[in-house]
C-alpha positions in Angstrom: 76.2 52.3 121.0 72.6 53.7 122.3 74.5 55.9 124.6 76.2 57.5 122.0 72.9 58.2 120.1 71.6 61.4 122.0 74.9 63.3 121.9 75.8 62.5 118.4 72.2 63.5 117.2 72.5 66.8 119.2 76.0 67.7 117.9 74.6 66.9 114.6 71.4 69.4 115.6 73.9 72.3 116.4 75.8 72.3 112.7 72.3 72.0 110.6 70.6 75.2 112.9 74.4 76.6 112.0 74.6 75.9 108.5 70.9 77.3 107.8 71.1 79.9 109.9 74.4 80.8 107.6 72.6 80.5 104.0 75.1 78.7 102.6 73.1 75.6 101.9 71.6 77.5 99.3 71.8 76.5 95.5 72.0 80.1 94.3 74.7 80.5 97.1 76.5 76.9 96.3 76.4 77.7 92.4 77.1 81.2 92.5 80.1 80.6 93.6 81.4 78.2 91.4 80.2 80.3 88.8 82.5 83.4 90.9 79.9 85.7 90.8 79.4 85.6 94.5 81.7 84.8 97.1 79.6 84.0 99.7 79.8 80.7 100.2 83.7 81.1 100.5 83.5 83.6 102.9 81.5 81.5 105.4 83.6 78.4 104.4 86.7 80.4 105.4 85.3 81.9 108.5 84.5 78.2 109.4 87.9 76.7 109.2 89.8 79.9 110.9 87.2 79.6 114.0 87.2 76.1 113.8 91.3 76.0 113.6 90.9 78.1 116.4 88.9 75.5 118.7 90.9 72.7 117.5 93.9 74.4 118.9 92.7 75.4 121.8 91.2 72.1 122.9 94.0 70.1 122.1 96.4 72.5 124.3 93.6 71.7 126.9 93.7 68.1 126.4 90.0 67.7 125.8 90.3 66.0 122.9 93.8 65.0 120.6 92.5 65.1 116.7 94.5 63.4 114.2 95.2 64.9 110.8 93.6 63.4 107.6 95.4 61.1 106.0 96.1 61.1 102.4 93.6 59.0 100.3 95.6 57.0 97.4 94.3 54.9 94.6 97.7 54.1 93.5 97.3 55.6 89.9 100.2 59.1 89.5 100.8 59.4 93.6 99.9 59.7 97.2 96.9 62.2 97.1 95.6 61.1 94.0 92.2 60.1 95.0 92.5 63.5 97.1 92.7 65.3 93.9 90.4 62.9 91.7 87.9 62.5 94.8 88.6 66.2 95.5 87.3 67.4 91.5 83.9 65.4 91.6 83.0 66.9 94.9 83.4 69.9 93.3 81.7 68.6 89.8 78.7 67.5 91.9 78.3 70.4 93.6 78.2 72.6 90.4 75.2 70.5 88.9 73.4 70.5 92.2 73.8 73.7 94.3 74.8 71.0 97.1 77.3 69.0 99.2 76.5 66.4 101.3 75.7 68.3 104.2 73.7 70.8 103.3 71.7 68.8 101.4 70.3 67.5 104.6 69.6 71.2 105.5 68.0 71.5 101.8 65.5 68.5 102.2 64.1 70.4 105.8 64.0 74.3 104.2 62.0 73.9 101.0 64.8 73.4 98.2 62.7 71.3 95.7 66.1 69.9 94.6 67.2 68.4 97.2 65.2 65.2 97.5 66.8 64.5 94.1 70.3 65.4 95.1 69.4 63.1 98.2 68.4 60.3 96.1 72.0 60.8 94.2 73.8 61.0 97.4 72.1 58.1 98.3 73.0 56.0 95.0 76.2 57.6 95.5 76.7 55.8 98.8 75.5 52.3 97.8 77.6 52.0 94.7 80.7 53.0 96.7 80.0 50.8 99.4 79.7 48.0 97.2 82.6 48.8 95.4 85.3 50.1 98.0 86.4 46.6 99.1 87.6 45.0 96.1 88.7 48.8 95.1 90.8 49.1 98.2 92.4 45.6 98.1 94.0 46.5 94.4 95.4 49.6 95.9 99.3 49.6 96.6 100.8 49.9 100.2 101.1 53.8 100.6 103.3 54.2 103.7 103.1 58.0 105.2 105.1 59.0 107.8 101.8 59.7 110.4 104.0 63.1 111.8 103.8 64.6 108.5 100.5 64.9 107.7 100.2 68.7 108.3 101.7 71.5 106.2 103.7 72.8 109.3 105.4 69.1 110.3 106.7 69.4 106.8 107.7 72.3 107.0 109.2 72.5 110.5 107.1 74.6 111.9 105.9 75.3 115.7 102.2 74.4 116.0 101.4 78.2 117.0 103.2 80.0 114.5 101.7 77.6 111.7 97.7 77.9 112.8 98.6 81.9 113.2 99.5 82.1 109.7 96.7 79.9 108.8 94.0 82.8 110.7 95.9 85.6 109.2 95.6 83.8 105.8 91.7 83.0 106.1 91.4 86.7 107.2 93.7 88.0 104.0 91.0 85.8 101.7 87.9 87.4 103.2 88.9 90.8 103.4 90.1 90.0 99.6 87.0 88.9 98.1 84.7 91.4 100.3 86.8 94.7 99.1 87.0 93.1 95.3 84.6 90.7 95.1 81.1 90.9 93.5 78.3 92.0 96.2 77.1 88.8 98.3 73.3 88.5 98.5 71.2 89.2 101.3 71.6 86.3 103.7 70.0 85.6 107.5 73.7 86.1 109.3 77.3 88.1 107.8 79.1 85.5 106.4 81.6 86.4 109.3 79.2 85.4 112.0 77.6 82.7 110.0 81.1 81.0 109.0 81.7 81.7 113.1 78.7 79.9 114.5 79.6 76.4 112.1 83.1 76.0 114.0 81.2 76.7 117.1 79.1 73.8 116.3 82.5 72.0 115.8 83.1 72.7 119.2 79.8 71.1 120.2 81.0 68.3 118.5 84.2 67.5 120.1 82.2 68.3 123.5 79.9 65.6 122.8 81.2 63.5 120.5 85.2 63.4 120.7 85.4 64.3 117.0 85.2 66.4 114.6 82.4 67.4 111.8 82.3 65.0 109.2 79.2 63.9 107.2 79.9 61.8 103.4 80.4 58.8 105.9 76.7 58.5 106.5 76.1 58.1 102.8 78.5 54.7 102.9 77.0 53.5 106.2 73.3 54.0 104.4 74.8 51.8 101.3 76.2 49.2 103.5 72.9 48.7 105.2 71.0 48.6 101.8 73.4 46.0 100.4 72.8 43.9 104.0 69.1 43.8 103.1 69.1 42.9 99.7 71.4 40.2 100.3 69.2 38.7 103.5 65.8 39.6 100.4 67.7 37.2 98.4 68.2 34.8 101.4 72.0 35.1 101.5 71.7 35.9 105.1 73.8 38.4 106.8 77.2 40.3 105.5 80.1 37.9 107.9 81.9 41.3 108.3 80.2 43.1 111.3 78.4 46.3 110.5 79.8 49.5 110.4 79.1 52.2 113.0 76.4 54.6 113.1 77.0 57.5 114.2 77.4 59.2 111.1 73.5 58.5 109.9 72.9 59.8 113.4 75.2 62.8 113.2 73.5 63.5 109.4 69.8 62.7 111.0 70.5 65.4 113.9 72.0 67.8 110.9 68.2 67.6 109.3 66.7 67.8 113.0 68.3 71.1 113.6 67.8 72.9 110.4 64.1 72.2 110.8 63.9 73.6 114.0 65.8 76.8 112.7 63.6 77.1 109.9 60.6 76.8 112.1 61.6 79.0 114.4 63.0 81.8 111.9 60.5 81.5 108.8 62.9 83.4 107.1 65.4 80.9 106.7 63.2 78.4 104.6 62.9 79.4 100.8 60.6 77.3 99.1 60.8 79.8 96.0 64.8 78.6 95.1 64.9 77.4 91.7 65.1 74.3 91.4 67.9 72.1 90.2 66.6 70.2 86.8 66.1 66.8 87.9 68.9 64.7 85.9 71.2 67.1 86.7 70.4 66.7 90.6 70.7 63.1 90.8 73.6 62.6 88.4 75.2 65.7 90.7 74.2 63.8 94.1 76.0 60.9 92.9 79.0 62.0 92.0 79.5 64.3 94.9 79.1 61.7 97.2 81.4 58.8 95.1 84.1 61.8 95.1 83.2 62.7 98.8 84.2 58.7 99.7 87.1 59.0 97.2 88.6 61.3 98.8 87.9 60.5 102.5 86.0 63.3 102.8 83.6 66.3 102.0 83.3 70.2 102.6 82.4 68.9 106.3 85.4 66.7 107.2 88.4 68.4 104.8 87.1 71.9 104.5 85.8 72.8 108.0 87.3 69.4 109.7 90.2 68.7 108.1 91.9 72.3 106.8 91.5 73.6 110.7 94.3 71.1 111.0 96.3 72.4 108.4 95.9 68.4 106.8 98.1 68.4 103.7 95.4 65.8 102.1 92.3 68.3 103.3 94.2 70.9 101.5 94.6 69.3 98.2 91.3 67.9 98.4 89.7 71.4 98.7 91.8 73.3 96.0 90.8 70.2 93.6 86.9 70.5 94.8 87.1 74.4 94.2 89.1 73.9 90.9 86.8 71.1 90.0 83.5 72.8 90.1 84.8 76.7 89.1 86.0 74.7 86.1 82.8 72.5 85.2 80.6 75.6 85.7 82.8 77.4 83.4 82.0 75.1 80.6 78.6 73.8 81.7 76.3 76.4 83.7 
């Protein structure tokens, strides 16, 4: 386990100096979006999965690493990728209230975002009522069987690998060049969205270099509550959990996230903006929460469906990310 510490902390370190260095951990960024009147955020987020599709690709032909496609997250209620869709919608419902997702929060916490210890706090609830709950809410879940070589758009498709994750960069492209030409003007940000969206799948790189998988940071927010629920029990002298603990090298991968983002905003001033608005405080924890019980829902957040999972074409990544996007464009419709 300590050997895998260092690594998983400096992969970790590489996508927070990426995702400041971006601005899309912003609020105004996060929310602006959701609220279409900047595209920003997307732009990055789709420059991210294209490059990131790109490196997947390429190190699986190479045989450096062999990622598996996301699987679909049911709770058994109207079908397969229910919680997808369910988990999917409060990602995106959290993210509206709180400018946030559960990685660039972190980021948030290091740059001066007043909000984000709130939304950290919420997160953190998040994870401890989710860990608490998920086992007796996964034993009353049905057997989904899936066949595990259809996972991915093109194996249901029939498609050759290639043709599918060309498509896939062509249609990332077609969506940038879209929302730059009509689109409202983006703000002023560090890095082009282009560049910035480029440098988070070369942190994805980094992490199948050091780690052996992808990006992926909501599962830190479960370890957290696992670990809280393990020390109230021995508080209350119940002694120790019999089921053995869960590994952490999310926390680590989320610590290194914070690590890096602080060194990038120390090193480029510019990057910090300690005069953000600030998220009312309700809103930021009641956001936090939900993002991250919707983030464990689902199986996943912006991290490990958006950037992670969509680079691999995941049918489940997919939904998830249409339902977080219709999710949050929806709630700021009516809300902010």
């Amino acid at each position: 386990m300590s050997s895998n510490i260092l690594p998983t902390t400096i992969a970790g370190a590489i996508f927070g100096a990426s995702l400041a260095s971006s601005g899309v951990f912003l609020p105004s960024v996060i929310v602006s979006q959701m609220q279409l009147a900047s595209f920003h955020m997307l732009k990055v987020f789709m420059a991210a999965s294209a490059s990131s599709a790109l490196i997947m690709a390429l190190f699986s032909r190479a045989g450096l690493s062999q990622n598996k496609p996301r699987s679909p997250s049911s709770l058994g209620w109207f079908g397969t990728y229910d919680g997808n869709i369910i988990g999917g919608m409060m990602i995106g419902f959290g993210m509206a209230l709180t400018g946030a997702c559960p990685g660039t929060v972190l980021v948030q916490l290091v740059t001066g975002v007043r909000s984000g210890w709130a939304v950290m706090a919420g997160g953190l609830l998040g994870g401890i009522l989710y860990s608490r709950l998920s086992e007796p809410f996964r034993g009353r879940r049905p057997a989904t069987v899936v066949d595990a070589n259809r996972l991915t758009v093109h194996s249901k498709l029939g498609i050759d690998t290639r043709y599918a994750i060309l498509a896939y960069e062509v249609m990332c492209l077609a969506v940038i060049t879209l929302v730059t030409v009509f689109g409202p003007k983006s703000p002023f940000t560090l890095l082009h969205p282009m560049v910035g969206g480029t440098l988070i799948g070369g942190a994805q790189a980094a992490s199948l270099l050091l780690t052996g998988n992808p990006v992926g940071v909501s599962t830190a927010y479960e370890q957290a509550g696992w670990y809280f629920w393990r020390a109230f029990s021995s508080v209350l002298g119940q002694g120790p959990k019999s089921t053995p603990p869960p590994s952490t090298k999310s926390v680590f991968f989320a610590a290194g996230i914070a690590g890096g983002s602080w060194v990038m905003a120390r090193s480029l001033p510019f990057v910090a903006v300690e005069t953000e608005p600030a998220v009312p405080l309700a809103r930021a924890l009641i956001g936090g929460c939900v993002m991250v019980l919707g983030a464990r829902i689902a199986g996943g957040c912006t991290s490990g469906h958006g950037i992670s999972g969509m680079s691999l074409l995941s049918v489940a990544s997919i939904i998830t990310v249409a339902a977080m996007f219709a999710g949050g464009i929806g709630l700021a419709a009516v809300v902010l």
